[in-house]
TORKOL-4160 file (C-alpha; in steps of 0.2 Angstrom, whole numbers, padded with zeros to 4 digits, m for minus):
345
<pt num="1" X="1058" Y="0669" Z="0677"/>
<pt num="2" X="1075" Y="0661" Z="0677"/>
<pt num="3" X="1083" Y="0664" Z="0659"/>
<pt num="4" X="1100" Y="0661" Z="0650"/>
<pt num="5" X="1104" Y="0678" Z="0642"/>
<pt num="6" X="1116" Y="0683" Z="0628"/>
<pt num="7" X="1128" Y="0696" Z="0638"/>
<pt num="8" X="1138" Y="0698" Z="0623"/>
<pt num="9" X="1144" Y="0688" Z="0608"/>
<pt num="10" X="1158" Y="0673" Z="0610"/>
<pt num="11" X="1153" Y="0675" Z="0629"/>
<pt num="12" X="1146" Y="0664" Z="0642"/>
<pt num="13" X="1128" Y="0668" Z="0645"/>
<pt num="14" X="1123" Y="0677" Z="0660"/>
<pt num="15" X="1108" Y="0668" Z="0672"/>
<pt num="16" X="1097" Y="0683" Z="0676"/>
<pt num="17" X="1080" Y="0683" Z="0684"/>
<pt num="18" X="1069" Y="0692" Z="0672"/>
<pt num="19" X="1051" Y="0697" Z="0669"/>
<pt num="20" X="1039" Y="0683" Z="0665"/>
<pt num="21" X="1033" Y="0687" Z="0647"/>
<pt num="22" X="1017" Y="0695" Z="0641"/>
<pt num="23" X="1004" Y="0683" Z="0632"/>
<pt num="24" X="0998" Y="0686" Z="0615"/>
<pt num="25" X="0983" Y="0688" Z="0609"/>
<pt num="26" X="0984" Y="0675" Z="0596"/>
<pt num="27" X="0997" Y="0664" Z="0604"/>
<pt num="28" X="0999" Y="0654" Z="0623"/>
<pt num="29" X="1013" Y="0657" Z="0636"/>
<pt num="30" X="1023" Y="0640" Z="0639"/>
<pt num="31" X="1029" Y="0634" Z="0653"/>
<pt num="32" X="1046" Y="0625" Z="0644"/>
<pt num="33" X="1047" Y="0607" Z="0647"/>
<pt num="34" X="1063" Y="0605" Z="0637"/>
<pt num="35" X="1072" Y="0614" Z="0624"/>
<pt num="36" X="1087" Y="0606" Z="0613"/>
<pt num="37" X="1103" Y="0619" Z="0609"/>
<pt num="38" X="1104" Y="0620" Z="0592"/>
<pt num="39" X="1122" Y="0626" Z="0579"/>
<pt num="40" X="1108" Y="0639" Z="0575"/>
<pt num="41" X="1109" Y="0644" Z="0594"/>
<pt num="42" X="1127" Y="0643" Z="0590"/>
<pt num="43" X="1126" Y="0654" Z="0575"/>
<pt num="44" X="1118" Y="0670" Z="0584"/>
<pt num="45" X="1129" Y="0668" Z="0600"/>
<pt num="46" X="1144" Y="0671" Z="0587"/>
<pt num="47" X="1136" Y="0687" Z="0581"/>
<pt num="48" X="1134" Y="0679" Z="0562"/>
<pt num="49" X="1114" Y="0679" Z="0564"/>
<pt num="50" X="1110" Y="0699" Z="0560"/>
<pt num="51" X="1092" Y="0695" Z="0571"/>
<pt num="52" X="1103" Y="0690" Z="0587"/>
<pt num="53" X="1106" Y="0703" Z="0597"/>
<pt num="54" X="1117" Y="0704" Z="0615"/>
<pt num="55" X="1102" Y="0705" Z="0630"/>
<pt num="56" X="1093" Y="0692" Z="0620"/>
<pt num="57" X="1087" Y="0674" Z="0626"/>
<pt num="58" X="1091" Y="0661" Z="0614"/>
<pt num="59" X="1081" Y="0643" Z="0611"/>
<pt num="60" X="1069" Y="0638" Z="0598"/>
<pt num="61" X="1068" Y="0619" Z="0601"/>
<pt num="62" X="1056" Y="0617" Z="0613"/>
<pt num="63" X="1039" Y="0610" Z="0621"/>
<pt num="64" X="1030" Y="0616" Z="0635"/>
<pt num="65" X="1014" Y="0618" Z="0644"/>
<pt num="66" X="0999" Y="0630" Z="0640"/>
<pt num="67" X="0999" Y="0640" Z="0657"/>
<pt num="68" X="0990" Y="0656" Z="0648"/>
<pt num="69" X="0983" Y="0658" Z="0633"/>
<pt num="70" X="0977" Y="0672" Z="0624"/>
<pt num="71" X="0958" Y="0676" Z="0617"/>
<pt num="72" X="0960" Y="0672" Z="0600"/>
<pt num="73" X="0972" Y="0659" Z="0605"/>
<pt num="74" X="0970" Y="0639" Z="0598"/>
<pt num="75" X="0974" Y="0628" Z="0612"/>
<pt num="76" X="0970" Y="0629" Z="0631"/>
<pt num="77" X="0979" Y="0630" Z="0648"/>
<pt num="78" X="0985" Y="0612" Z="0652"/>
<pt num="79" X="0989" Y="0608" Z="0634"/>
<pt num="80" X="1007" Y="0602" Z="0631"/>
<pt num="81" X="1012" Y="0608" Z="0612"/>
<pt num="82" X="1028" Y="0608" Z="0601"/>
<pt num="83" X="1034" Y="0621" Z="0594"/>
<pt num="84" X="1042" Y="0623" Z="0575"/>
<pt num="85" X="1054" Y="0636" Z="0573"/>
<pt num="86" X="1044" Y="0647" Z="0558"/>
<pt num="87" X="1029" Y="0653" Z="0566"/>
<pt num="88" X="1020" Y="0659" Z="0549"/>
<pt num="89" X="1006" Y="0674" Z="0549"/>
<pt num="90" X="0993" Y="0661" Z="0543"/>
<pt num="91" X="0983" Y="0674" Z="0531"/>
<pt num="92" X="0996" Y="0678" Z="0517"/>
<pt num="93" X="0998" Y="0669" Z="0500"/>
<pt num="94" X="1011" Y="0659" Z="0506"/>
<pt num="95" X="1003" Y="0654" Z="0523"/>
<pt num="96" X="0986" Y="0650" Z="0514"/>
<pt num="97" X="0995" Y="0637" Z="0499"/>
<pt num="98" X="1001" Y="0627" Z="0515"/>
<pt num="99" X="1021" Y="0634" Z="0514"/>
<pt num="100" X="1017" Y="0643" Z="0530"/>
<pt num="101" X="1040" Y="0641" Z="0534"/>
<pt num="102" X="1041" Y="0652" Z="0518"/>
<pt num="103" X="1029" Y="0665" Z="0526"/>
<pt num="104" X="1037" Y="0684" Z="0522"/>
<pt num="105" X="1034" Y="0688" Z="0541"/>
<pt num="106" X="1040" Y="0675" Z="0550"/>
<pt num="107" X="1042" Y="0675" Z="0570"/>
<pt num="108" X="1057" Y="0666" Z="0574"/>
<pt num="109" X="1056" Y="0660" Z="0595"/>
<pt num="110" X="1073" Y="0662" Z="0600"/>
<pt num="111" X="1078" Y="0670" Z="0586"/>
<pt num="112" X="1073" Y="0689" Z="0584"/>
<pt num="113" X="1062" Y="0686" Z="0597"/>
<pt num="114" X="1065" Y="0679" Z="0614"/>
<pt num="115" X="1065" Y="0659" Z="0615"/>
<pt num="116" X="1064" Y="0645" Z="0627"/>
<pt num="117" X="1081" Y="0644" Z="0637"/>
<pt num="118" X="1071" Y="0650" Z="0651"/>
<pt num="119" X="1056" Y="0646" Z="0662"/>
<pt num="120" X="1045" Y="0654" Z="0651"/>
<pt num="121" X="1041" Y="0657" Z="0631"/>
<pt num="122" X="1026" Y="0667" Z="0624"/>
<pt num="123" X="1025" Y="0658" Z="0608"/>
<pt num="124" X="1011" Y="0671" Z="0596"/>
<pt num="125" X="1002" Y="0663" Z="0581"/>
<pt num="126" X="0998" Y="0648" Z="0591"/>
<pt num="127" X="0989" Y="0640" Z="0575"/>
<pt num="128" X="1009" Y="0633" Z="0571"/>
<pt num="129" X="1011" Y="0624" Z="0586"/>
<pt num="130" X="1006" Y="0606" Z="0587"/>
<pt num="131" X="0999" Y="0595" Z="0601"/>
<pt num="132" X="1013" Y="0579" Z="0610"/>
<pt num="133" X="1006" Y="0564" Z="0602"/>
<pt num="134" X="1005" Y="0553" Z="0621"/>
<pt num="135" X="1018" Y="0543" Z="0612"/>
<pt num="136" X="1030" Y="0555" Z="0614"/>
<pt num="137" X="1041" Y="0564" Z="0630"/>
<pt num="138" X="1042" Y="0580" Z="0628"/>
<pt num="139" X="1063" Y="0577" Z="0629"/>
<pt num="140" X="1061" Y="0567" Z="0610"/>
<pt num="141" X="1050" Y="0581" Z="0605"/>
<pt num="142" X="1060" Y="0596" Z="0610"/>
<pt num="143" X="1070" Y="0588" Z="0594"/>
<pt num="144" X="1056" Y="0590" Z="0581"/>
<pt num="145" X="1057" Y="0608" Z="0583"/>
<pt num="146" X="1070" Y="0610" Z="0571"/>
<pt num="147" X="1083" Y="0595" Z="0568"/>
<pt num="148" X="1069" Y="0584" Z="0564"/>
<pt num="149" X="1057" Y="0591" Z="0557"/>
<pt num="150" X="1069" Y="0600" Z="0546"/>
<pt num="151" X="1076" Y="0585" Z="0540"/>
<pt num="152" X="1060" Y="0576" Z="0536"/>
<pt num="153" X="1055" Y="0592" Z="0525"/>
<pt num="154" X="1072" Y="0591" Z="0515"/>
<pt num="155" X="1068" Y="0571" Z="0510"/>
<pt num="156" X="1050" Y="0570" Z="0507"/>
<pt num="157" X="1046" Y="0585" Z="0499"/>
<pt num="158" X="1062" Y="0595" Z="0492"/>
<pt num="159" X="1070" Y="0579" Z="0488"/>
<pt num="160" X="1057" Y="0567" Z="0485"/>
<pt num="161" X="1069" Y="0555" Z="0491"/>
<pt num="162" X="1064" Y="0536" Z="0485"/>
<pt num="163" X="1065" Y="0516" Z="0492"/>
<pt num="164" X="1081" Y="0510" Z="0485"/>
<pt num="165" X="1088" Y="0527" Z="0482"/>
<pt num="166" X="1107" Y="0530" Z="0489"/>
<pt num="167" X="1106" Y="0545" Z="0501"/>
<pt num="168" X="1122" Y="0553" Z="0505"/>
<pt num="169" X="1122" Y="0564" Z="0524"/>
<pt num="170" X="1137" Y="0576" Z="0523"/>
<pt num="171" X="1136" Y="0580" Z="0542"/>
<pt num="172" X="1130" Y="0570" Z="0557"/>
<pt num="173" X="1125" Y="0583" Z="0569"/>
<pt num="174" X="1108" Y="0586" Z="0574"/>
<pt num="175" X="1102" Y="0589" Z="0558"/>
<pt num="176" X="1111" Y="0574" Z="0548"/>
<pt num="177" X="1108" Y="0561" Z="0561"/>
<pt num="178" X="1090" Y="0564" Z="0559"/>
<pt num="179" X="1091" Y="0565" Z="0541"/>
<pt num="180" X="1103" Y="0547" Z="0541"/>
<pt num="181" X="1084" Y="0541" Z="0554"/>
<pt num="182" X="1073" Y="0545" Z="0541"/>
<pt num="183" X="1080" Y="0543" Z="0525"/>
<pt num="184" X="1082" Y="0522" Z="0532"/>
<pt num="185" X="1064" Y="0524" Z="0537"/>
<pt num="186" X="1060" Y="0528" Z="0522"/>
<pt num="187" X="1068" Y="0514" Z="0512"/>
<pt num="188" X="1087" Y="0522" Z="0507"/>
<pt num="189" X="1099" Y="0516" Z="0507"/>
<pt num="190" X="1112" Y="0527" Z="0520"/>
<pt num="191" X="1130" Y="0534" Z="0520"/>
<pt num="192" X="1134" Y="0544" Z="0533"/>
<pt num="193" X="1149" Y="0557" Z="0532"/>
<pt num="194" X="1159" Y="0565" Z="0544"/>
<pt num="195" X="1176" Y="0570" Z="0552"/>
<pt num="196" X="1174" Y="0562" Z="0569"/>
<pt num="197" X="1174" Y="0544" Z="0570"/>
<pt num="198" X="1161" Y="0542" Z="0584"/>
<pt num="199" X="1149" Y="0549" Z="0576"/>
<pt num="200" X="1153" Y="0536" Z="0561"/>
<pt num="201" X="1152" Y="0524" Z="0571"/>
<pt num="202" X="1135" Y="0529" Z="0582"/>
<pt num="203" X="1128" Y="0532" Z="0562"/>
<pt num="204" X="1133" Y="0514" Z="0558"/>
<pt num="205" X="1125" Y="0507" Z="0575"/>
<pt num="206" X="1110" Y="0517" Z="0571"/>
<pt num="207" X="1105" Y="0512" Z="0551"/>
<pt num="208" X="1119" Y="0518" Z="0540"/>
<pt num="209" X="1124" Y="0507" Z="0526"/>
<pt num="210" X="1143" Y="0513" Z="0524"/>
<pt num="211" X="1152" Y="0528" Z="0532"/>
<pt num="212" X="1165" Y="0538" Z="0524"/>
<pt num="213" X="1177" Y="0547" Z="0536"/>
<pt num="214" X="1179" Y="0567" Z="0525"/>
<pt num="215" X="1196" Y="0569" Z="0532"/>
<pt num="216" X="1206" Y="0568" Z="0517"/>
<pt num="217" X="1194" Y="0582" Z="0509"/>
<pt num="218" X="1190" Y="0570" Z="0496"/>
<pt num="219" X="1174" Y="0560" Z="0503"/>
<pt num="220" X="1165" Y="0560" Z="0485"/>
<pt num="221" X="1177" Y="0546" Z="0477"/>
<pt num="222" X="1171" Y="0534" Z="0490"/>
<pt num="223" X="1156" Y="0537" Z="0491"/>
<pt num="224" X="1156" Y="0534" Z="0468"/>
<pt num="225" X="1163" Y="0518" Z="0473"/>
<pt num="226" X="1150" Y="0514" Z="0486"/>
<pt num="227" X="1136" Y="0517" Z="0477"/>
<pt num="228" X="1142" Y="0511" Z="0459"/>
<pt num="229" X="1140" Y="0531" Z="0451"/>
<pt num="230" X="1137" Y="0542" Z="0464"/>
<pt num="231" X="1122" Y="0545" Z="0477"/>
<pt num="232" X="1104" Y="0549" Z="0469"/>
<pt num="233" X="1100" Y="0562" Z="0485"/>
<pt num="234" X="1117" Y="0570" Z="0493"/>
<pt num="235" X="1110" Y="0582" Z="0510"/>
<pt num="236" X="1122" Y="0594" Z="0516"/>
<pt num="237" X="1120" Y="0597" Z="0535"/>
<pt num="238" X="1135" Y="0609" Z="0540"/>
<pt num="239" X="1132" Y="0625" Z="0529"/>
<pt num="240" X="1152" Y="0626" Z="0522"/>
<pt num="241" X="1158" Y="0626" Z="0509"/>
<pt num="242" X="1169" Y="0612" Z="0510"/>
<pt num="243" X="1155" Y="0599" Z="0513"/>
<pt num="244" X="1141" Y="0608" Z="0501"/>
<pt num="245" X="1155" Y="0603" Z="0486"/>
<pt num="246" X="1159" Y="0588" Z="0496"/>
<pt num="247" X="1140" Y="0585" Z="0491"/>
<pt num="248" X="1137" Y="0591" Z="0476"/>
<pt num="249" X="1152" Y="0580" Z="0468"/>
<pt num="250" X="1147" Y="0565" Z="0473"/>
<pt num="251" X="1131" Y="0565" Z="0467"/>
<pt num="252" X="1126" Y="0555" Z="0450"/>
<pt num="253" X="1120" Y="0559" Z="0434"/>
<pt num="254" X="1102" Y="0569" Z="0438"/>
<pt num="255" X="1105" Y="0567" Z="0455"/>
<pt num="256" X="1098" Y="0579" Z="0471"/>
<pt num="257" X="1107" Y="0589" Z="0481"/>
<pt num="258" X="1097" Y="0597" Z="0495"/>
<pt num="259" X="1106" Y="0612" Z="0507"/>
<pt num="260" X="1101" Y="0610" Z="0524"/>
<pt num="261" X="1116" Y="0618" Z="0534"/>
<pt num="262" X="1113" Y="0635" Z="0536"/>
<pt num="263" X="1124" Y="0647" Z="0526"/>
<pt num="264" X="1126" Y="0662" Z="0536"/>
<pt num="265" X="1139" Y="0677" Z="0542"/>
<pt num="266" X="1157" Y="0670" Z="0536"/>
<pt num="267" X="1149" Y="0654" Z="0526"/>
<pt num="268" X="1134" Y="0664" Z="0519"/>
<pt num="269" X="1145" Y="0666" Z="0502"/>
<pt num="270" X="1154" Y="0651" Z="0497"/>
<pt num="271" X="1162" Y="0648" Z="0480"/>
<pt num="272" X="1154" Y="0630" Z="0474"/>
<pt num="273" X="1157" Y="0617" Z="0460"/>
<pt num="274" X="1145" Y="0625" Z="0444"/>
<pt num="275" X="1153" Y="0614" Z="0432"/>
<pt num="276" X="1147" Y="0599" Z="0444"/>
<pt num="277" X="1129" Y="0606" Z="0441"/>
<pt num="278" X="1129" Y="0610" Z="0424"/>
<pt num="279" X="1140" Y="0594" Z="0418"/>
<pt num="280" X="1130" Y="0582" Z="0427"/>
<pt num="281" X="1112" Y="0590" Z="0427"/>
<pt num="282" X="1111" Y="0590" Z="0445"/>
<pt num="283" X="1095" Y="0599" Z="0453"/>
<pt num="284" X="1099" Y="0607" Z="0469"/>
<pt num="285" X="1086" Y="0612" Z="0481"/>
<pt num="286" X="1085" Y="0624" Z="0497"/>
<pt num="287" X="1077" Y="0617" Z="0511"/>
<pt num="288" X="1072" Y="0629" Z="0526"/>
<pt num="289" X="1060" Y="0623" Z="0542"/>
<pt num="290" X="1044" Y="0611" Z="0539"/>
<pt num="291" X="1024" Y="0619" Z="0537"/>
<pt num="292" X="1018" Y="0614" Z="0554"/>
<pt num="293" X="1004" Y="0605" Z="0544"/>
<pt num="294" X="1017" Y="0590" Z="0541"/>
<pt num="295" X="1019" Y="0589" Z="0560"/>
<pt num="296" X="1004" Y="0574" Z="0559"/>
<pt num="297" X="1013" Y="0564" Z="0545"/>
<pt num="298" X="1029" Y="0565" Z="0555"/>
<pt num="299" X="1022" Y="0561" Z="0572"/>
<pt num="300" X="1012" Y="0546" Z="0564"/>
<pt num="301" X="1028" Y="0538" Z="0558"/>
<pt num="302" X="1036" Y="0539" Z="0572"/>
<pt num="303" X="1021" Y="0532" Z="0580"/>
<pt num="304" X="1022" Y="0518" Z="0569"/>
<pt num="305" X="1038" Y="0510" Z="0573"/>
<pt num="306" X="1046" Y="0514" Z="0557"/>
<pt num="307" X="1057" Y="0527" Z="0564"/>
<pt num="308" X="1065" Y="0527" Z="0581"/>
<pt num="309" X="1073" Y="0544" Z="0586"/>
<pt num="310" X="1080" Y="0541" Z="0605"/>
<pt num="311" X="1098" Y="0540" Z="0595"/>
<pt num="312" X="1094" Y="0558" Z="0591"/>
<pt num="313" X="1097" Y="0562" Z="0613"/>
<pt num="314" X="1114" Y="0564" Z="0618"/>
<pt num="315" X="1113" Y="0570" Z="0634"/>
<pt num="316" X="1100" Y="0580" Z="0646"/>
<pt num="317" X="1108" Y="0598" Z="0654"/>
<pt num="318" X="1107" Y="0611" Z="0664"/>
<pt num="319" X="1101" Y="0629" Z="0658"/>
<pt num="320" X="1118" Y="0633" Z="0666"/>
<pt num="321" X="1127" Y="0621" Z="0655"/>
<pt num="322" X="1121" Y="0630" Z="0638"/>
<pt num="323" X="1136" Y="0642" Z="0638"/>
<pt num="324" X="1148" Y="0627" Z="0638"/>
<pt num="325" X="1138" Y="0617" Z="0622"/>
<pt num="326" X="1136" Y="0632" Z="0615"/>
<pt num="327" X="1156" Y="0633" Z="0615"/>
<pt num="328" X="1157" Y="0616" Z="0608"/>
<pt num="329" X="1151" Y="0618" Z="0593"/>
<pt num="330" X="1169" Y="0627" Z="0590"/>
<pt num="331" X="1172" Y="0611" Z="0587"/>
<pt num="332" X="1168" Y="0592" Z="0583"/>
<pt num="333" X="1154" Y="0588" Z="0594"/>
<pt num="334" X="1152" Y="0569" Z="0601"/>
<pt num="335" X="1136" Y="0559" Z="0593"/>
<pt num="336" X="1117" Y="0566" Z="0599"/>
<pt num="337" X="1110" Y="0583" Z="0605"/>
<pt num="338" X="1109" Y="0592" Z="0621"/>
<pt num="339" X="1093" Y="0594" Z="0629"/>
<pt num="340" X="1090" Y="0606" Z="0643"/>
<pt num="341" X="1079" Y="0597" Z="0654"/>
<pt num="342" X="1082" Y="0608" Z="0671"/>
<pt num="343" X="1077" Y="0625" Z="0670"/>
<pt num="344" X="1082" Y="0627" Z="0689"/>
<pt num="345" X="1100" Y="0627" Z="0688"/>
């Protein structure tokens, strides 16, 4: 199979022509219909993701095809299934409560474990994976995998975000443009923060209420103004310090702040506003993947009409063009994911 492959941190990833993966027993071999590149991706090409290692292939947004499946595997050849990223044992505590993303064994597609920046993905524990709703192209769905579904996870049940409740998005990546989609869906009320004015201004085209440009590094005084007090919900989608105090600041009295930016490598120890904590009694909440067993709330809101996610596509790619978004997130990144769509070149 055709495969993007870590040569080495900080390096362009080599196009190599490797095996095609084993099956599991418990789990199906896809063929990959699409696969988003992720700042996750971007975290273990830098070497700060200690499960990243050079010779590894990366991806862990994706949908595919069923083209083997394993004897005590769930689905069938021909299936086309999505993917989450935390692929839990299923038998533990953890698992059985129905927290199967806080699983103590883990698999992590793409991350530990070879992913889906290739033609191929042996996904095991197929019991996680989900079936595309006919609604849905497998390009939109490639973004539930983590952005999404992540997001949704943070609102509804870390949050409990509420109709009527201001909702702060420090961040409109991936992860925060999906979280400014939802949290409108759901009836709050929307203010997107960021650095790079396009991506205020896609935010506002797409739902947001107000956008605060963070450039002055003070984004928590507008925002008290805005809202009257501060935000009820504050979601920090970057994983620095600067915007997970940026959040907790301008939050109001009893407020929420919810930490879905990864902290990792150089951000994995930050120095953040106690005193913003204590002085307000803010409640401040971790919020890591989605138990695949939400996959049917999501997907029915989507199918609803309530929530449209097409903003959430920036652009379709080339395998061969990973290196080059990968490189991007150096930087400020222009509105919408990255997609891989062609596998061939």
């Amino acid at each position: 199979m055709r495969a993007a492959v870590l040569s080495g941190y900080r390096q362009p990833l080599s196009l190599e022509t490797r095996p095609d993966p084993a099956c599991p027993e418990d789990g199906v071999i896809l063929k990959v219909l699409a696969c988003g590149v992720c700042r996750s991706d971007w975290h273990g090409w830098m070497g700060e993701h200690p499960r990243v290692k050079p010779g590894a292939i990366g991806g862990h947004e994706f949908c595919g095809e069923v083209v083997e499946a394993g004897p005590r595997a769930k689905y069938k050849v021909g299936d086309v299934l999505v993917a989450p990223f935390l692929l839990g044992c299923g038998t533990c505590p953890d698992c059985r409560s129905g927290a199967q993303h806080t699983c103590l064994d883990l698999v992590y597609p793409g991350i530990g474990s070879d992913g889906a920046f290739a033609d191929y993905v042996a996904v095991p524990r197929d019991h996680n994976l989900a079936l595309l709703p006919e609604h849905m192209t497998p390009v939109a769905a490639a973004g539930l995998g983590c952005r999404v579904m992540t997001s949704w996870h943070a609102l509804t049940d870390r949050a409990a975000l509420q109709p009527g409740e201001w909702l702060a998005v420090h961040g409109t990546g991936g992860i925060g443009l999906a979280a400014l989609l939802i949290g409108k869906a759901m009836g709050a009320r929307v203010i997107a923060v960021d650095v790079v004015k396009e991506k205020l201004d896609h935010a506002l085209a797409h739902g947001a209420e107000a956008v605060v440009d963070a450039s002055d590094g003070k984004p928590w005084k507008a925002i008290k103004e805005i809202t009257g007090g501060g935000a009820h919900v504050s979601l920090e989608a970057v994983g620095i310090e600067a915007t997970a105090n940026a959040s907790l600041r301008c939050l109001r009295p009893l407020g929420r702040h919810v930490q879905v930016g990864m902290p990792i490598g150089h951000t994995a120890m930050m120095t953040v506003d106690m005193n913003a904590v204590f002085m307000k009694n803010l409640a401040v909440y971790g919020s890591r993947g989605m138990p695949s067993w939400r996959y049917d709330q999501l997907f029915s809101l989507i199918q609803s009409g309530a929530v449209d996610m097409s903003p959430m596509i920036g652009r379709k790619i080339r395998l061969s063009d990973v290196s080059a978004e990968l490189e991007a997130f150096n930087g400020p990144t222009p509105p919408g994911v990255a997609v891989v769509t062609d596998f061939q070149n």
